[in-house]
N, C-alpha and C positions, 0 to 999 in steps of 0.2 A: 709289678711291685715285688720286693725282694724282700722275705723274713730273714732272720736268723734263729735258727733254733741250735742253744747248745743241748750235745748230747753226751755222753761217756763210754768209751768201749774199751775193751781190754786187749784187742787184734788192730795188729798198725794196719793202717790204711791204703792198699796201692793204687796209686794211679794208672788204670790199664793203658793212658796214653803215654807212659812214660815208669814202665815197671823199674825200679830197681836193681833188678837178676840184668838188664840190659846198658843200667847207667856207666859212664865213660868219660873221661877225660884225658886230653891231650896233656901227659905228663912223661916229659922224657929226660928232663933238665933236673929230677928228682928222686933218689931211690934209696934203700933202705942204710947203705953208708953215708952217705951223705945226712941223714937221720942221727944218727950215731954220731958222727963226729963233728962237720960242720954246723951242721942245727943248734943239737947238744950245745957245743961249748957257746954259741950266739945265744942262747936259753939261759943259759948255765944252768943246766937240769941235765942230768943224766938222761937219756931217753930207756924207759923201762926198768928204770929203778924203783926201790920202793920209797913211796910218799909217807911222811912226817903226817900229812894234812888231808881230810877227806873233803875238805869245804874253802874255797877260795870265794870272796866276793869281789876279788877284783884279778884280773889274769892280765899280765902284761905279754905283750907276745913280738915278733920281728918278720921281717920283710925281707927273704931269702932269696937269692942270686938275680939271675940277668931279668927272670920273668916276671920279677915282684911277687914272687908267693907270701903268704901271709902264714906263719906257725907262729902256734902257742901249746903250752904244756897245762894239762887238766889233768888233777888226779884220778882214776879210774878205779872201781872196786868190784871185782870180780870174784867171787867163792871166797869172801876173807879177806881178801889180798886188795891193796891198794898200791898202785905203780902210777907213776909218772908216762901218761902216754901224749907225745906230741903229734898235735894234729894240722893237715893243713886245709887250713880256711876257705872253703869252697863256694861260694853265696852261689854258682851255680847247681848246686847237687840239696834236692828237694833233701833227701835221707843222708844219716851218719855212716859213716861205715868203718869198720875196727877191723886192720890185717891180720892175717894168720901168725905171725912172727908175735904179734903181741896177745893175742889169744893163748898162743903155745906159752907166754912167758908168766902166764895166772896157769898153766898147764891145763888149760881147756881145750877142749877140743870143738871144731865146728861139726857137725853132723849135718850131713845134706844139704850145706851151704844154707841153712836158714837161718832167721834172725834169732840174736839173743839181746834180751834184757840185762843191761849192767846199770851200773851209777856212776854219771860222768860229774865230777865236783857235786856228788852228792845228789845229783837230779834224775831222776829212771829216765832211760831213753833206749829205744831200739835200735840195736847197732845191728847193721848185717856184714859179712865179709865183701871184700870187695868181686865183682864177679871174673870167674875165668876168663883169664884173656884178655881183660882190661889195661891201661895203663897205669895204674895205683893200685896193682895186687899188694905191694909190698909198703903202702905207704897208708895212714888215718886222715879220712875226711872227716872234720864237722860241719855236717849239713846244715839248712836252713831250718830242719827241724824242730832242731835244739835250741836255736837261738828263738824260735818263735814260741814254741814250746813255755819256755821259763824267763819271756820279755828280757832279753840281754841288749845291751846297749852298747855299742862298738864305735873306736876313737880311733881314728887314722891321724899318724904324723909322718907323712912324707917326707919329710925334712929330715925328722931324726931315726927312721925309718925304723919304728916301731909304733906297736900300735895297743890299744887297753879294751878289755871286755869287762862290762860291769855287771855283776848278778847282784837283781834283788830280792826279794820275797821267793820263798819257791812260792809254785803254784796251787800246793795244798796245804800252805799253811807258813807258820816261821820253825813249824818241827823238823829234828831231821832225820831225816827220811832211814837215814844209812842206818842208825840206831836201832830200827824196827824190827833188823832180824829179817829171816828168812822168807818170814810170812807179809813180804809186802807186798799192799796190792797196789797193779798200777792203773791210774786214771788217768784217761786223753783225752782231752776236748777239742771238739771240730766245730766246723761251723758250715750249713747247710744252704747254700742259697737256692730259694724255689722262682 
């Protein structure tokens, strides 16, 4: 028999069969110009500009070159700052992960390659950088995390090769979050199968 017990904790969760610091993807058809300029103008969003908007409930996003990648542009708020960071759509990659290029552009710095807490369209989530060595040092994934996280809803059009992500309710509540200052706390719910 299987319960579920929801719980709350304030430290992301690793999975020791599949840590983070080791995750990887075969990306070599994608890099940090191609960001910049191809992307960008397909977006028509600046990539690392600053954002107008802390909160989108609906992200339209595009389906880039030979391998069908999927990017979209989410506002990001880091120490004050709100920038435009596009990411690319990974439903393979459990965690989010935010490059160094766009860390440096809130002029943060990573410290010992560990996770930082930001607000992606206004939702807390643990972003880590991507790891040494990998093939998307240079490049934002948004994980499955996030999309599970805050129940997001995703519309593929093949056709017109683009695609919509729908946010509803955040998960603690219809307040928002960003609003709260410095002093927010963050809550995660898991779910325990025994």
């Amino acid at each position: 028999m299987t319960d579920s017990f929801p719980f709350f904790d304030l430290v992301p969760v690793v999975d020791d069969m599949y840590p983070a610091d080791k995750y990887d993807i075969l990306l070599t058809d994608v890099n940090s110009t191609d960001i910049h300029e191809g992307i960008s103008k397909k977006l028509n969003i600046e990539y690392l500009s600053n954002s107008h908007s802390a909160e989108l409930k609906e992200v339209k996003g595009i389906i880039f070159g030979l391998n069908y990648r999927i990017f979209l542009s989410l506002p990001v708020k880091i120490k004050k700052e709100i920038k435009n960071i596009h990411f690319l759509f990974d439903t393979g990659s459990p965690r989010t992960y935010i490059c160094e290029e766009a860390f440096s552009s809130f002029k943060a710095t990573i410290v010992d390659r560990t996770y930082k807490t930001v607000l992606v369209n206004n939702r807390p989530i643990i972003a880590l950088p991507p790891p040494p060595g990998s093939h998307f040092t240079d490049v934002n994934l948004l994980g499955m995390d996030y999309l599970q996280t805050f129940h997001a809803k995703v519309t593929m059009d093949f056709e017109n090769e683009q695609f919509s992500f729908f946010f509803g309710k955040l998960s603690l509540g219809e307040q928002s979050i960003g609003e709260q200052g410095e002093n927010l706390r963050i809550i995660f719910v898991f779910r325990i199968d025994i």
